[in-house]
C-alpha positions in Angstrom: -39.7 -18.3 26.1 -41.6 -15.7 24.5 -40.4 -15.9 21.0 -40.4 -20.4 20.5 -40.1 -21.4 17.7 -39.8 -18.0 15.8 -37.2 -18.2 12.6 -34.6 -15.2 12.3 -32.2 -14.3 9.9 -30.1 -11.7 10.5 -28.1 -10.6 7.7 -24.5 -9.6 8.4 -22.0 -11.0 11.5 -20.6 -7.8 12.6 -21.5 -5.9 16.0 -25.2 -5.7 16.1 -25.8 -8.7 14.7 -23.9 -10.9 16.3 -25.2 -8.7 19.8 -28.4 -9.3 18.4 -28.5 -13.1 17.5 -27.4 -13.7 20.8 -30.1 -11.8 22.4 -32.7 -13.1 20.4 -31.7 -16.9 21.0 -31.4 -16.3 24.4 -35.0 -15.3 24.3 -36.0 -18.6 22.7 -36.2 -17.4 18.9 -34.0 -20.0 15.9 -31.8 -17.6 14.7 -29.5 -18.2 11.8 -26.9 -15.3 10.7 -25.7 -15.0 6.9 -22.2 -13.1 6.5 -20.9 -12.8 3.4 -17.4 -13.0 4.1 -15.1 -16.5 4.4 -14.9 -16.1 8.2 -16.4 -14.2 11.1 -13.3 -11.6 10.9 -12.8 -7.9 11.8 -10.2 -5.5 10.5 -7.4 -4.6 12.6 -8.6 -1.2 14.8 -9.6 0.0 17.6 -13.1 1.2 19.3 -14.7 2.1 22.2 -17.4 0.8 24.3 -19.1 3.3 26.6 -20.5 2.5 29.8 -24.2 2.6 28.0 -22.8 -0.4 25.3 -21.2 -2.4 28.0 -24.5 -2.7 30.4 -25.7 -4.6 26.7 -22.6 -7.0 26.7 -23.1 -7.6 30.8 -27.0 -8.6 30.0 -25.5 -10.9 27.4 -23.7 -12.6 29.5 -19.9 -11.2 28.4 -18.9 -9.0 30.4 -16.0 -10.6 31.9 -14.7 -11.7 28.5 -14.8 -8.1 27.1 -13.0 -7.2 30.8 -10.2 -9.6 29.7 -9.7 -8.3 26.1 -10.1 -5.0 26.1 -8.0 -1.7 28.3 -10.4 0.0 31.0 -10.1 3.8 30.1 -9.7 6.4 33.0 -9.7 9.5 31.4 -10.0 11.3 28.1 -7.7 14.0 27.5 -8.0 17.4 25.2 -5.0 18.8 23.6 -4.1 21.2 21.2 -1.9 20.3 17.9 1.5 21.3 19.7 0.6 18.4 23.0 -0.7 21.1 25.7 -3.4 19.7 27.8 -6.9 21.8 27.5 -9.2 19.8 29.4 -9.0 16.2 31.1 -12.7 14.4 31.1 -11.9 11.8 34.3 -14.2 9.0 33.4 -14.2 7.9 37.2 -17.0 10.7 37.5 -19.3 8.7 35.5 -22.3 6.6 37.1 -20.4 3.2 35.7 -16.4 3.0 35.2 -17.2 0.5 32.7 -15.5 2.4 29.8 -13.5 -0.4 27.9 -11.0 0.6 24.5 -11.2 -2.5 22.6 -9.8 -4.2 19.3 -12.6 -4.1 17.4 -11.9 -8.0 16.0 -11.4 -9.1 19.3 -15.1 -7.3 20.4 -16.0 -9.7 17.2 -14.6 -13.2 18.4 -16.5 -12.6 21.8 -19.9 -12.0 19.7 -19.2 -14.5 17.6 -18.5 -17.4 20.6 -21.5 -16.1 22.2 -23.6 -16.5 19.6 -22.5 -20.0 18.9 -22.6 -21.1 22.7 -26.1 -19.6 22.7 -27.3 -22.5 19.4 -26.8 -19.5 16.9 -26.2 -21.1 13.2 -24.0 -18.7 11.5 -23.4 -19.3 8.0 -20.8 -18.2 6.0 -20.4 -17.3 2.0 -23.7 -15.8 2.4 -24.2 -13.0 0.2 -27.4 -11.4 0.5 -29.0 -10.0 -3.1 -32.3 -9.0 -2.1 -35.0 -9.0 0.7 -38.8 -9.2 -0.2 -41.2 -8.3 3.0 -43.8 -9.7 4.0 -45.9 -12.5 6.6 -42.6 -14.9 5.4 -40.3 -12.5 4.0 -38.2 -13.9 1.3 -34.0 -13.6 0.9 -32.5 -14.3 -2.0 -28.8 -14.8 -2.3 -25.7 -14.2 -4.7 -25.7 -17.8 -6.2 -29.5 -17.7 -6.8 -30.8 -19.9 -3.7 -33.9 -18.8 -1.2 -34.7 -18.5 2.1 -37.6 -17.8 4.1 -37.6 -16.6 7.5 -40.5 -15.4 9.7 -38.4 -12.1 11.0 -35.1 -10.7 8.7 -32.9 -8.4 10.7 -30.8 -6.3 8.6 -27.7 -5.8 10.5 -25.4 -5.4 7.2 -24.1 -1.8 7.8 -23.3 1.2 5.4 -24.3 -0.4 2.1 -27.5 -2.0 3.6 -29.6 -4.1 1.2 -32.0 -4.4 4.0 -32.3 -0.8 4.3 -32.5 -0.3 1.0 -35.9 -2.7 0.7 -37.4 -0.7 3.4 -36.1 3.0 2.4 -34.7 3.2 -0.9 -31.8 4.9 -2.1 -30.2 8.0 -0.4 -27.2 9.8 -1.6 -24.5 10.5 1.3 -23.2 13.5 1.8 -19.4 13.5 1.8 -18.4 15.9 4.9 -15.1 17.3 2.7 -13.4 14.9 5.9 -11.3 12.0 5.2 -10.0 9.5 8.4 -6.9 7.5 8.6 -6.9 4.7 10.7 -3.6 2.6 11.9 -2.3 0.2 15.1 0.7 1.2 15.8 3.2 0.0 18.9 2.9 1.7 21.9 6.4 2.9 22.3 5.8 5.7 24.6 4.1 3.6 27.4 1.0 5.6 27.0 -1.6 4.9 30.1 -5.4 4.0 29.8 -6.5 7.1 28.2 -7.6 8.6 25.1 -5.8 11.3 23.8 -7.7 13.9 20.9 -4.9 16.3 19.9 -6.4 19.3 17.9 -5.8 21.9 15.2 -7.2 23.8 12.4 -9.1 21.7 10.0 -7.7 17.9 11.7 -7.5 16.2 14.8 -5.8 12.9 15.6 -7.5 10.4 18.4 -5.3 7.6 20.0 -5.9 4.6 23.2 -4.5 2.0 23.8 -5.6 -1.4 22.8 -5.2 -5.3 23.8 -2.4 -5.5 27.2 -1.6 -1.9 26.5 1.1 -2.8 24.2 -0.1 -1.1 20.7 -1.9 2.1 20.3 -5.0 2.8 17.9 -5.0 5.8 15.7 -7.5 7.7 14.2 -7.0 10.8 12.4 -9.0 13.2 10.8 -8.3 15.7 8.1 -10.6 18.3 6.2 -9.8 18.1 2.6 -11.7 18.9 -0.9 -10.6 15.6 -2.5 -12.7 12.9 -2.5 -12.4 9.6 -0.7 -13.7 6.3 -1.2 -16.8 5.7 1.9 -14.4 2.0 2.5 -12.6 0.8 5.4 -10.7 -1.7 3.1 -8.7 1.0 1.1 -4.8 1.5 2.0 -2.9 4.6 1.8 0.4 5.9 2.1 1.7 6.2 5.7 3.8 9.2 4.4 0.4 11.0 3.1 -0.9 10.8 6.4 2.8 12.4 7.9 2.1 15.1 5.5 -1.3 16.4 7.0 -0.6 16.0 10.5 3.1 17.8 10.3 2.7 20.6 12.1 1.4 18.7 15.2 3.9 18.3 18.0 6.4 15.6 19.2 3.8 13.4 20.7 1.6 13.4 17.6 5.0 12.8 15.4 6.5 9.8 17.4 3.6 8.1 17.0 2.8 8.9 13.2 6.5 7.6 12.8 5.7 4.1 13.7 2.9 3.5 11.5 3.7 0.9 8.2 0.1 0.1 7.2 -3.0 2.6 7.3 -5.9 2.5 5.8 -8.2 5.7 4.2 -11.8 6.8 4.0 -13.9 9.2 3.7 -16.1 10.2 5.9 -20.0 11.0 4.8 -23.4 11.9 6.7 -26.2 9.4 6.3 -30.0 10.5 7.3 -31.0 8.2 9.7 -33.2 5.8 7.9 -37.0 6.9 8.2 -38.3 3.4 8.4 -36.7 1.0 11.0 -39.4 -1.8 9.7 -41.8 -3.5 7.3 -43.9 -6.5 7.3 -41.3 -9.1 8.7 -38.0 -7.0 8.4 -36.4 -4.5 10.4 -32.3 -2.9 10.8 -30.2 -2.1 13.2 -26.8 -0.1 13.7 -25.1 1.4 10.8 -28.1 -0.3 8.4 -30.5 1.7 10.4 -28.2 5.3 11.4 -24.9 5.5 10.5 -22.8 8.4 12.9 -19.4 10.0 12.1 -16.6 8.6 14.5 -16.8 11.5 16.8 -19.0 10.4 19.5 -17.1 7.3 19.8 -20.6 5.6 19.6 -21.2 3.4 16.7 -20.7 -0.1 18.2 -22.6 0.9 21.9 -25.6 2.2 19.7 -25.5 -1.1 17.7 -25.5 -2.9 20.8 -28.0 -0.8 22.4 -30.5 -1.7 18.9 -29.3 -5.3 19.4 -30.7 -5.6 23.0 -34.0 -3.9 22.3 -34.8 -5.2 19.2 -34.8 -8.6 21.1 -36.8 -7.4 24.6 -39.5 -5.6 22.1 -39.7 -8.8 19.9 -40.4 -10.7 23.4 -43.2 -9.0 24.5 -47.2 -9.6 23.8 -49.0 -8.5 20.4 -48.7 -8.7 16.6 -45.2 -8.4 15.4 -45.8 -5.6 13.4 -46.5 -3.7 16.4 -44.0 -5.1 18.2 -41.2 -4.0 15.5 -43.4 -0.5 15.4 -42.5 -0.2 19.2 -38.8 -1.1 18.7 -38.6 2.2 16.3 -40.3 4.1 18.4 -37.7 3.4 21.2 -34.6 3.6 19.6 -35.4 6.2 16.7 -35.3 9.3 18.6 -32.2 8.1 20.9 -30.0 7.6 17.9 -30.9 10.8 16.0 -29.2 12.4 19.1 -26.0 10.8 18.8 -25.6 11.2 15.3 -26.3 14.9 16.2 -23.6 15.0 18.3 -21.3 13.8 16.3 -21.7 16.0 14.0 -21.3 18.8 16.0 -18.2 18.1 17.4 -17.0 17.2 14.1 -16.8 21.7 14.1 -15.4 21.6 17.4 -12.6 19.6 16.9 -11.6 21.3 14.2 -11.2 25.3 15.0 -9.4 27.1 12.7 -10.3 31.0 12.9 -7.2 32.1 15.2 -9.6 33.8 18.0 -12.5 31.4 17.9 -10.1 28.7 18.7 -8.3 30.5 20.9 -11.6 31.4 23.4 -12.6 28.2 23.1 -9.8 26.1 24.2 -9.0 28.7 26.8 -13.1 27.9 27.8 -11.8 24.6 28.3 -8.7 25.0 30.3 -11.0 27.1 32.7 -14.0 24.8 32.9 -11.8 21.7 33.8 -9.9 23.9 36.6 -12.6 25.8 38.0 -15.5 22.4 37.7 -13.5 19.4 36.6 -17.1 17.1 37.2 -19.1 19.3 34.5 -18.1 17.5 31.8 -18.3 14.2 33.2 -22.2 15.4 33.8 -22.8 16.8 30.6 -22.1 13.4 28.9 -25.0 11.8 31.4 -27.4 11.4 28.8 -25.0 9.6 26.6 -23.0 7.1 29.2 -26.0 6.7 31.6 -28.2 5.5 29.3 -29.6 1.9 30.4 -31.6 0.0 27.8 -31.5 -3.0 29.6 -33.4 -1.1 32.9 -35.8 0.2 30.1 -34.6 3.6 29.4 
């Protein structure tokens, strides 16, 4: 196999790194992963995995074991605040109907068993200080011990200390948005759809999760107070009642059955300007984080995870090699992230009339060509990394 006997760390066991470690094994490399945390462990919400992500997990080999944890979606549906339907996006339309809602800790399980059937040593306590680059780039850790490695993939998210080493330090910009996210039973029966209900300044996204029997919430709110950029942070369920009050029955029966939910705050990160250096490179959110509203950060994580690994595999030094790797994923995600952003304005309407025009723009767009939007999101969900694209 093309990369024998090469030694990778990758530093952090969520999404892309556990996509990635997988990959790389399977192309012959000795890959150990350091997470910092006691266990391989996710918190307790929901994502998605578009069509484009799942072609990643089916090259990996896990596609049936996503298949048997997650709900297939058919359809997502645009509302306004008071529950009345705008536009209904029929995911059957797409190329691939592999569109899965998933609990994001169960998406980490079936990493985590793949990388360990694959020979993937994954160790755990692993707190990563610092990164030095170079021919054997050097890690040092919390409790003072080193490493050496002949690649380090940074897969460590938001707060990267990888990206860090090969960037430096960039303030965030905090969006004046704060999300709450909660599980919540699914009391109402609700079918294999996502559901974006919509109004001035907030929106609230739910699916279903697991057998269908809970629902994942996520809702938005445009706000001038400050929130912590931390998925770990509780908050009052009634807080979140309060924003979303004058939403309709459907929003309000499901806000009434959430006990625990968590708070943060939402904040633009440039996507990082170098993807590389001598013997270290990042992925996912260490290498572009996106706002939620593309529904794309775990797909684009595995999409980095896959070609990371088919770059590293092919001929030449490997400072070209992780050179190439940028240069086919760079581009690709500064779309997304684009896109998220601007629906991020969408969403959120509040001038009366501007709203008004353009919810009635949906309504008419989904009577008159109900495909349109299924085709408009072909760059996005047809995207095949694993054919080369």
């Amino acid at each position: 196999m093309a990369l024998n006997g090469m030694n990778i760390a990758v530093v952090g066991g969520g999404i892309g790194g556990l996509a990635a470690a997988r990959a790389l094994r399977l192309h012959g490399a000795e890959v150990t992963v350091l997470e910092q945390a006691e266990t391989i462990r996710e918190v307790g919400a929901g994502l998605q995995v578009s069509p484009n992500g799942f072609r990643v997990l089916q090259a990996l080999g896990l596609a049936d074991r996503l298949r048997a944890a997650s709900v297939q979606a058919r359809a997502v549906r645009l509302c306004d605040a008071g529950g009345a339907d705008l536009l209904r996006l029929d995911l059957g339309r797409l190329k691939s109907r592999d569109y899965h809602f998933v609990h994001r800790a169960d998406l980490i399980d079936l990493l985590a068993e793949g990388a360990r059937a694959a020979g993937v040593n994954i160790r755990l306590l692993q707190q990563v200080e610092s990164v030095t680059p170079g021919p054997q780039p050097e890690i040092t850790l919390a409790n003072g011990a080193k490493m050496h490695a002949d690649l380090v993939v940074g897969a460590d998210g938001l707060h990267s200390v990888v990206r860090q080493v090969l960037n430096g330090t960039a303030a965030p910009f905090f969006t004046r948005q704060v999300a709450w996210r909660a599980v919540v039973p699914n009391s109402a029966g609700r079918g294999p759809e996502a559901r974006v209900h919509m109004g001035p300044h907030r929106h609230v996204v739910s699916y279903p999760l697991r057998d269908g029997s809970a629902l994942n919430l996520v809702a938005v709110e445009e706000r001038m107070a400050w929130a912590e950029e931390s998925w770990n942070q509780q908050d009052d369920p009634e807080n979140l009642r309060a924003a979303f009050a004058g939403f309709g029955p459907e929003v309000q029966a499901m806000l009434a059955e959430v006990e625990t939910v968590h708070l943060w705050g939402l904040f633009r990160h440039p996507v990082a300007p170098n993807w590389h250096g001598p013997g270290v490179a990042i992925l996912g959110d260490a290498a572009h984080p996106t706002l939620p509203f593309m529904a794309q950060g775990a797909s684009l994580a595995l999409e980095d995870a896959w070609v990371l690994a088919d770059t590293l595999s092919g001929p030449g030094p490997l400072a070209d090699r992780l050179a190439a790797y940028q240069r086919r994923r760079k581009g690709r995600a500064k779309r997304v992230v684009e896109a998220a952003n601007a629906n991020a304005r969408k969403y959120h309407l509040a001038f009366p009339p501007a709203r008004w025009a353009a919810h009635a723009a949906l309504r008419l767009g989904g009577l008159v060509v109900p495909g349109l939007m299924a085709r408009q999101f072909g760059w996005l969900y047809d995207y095949d990394v694993v054919a080369g694209d």
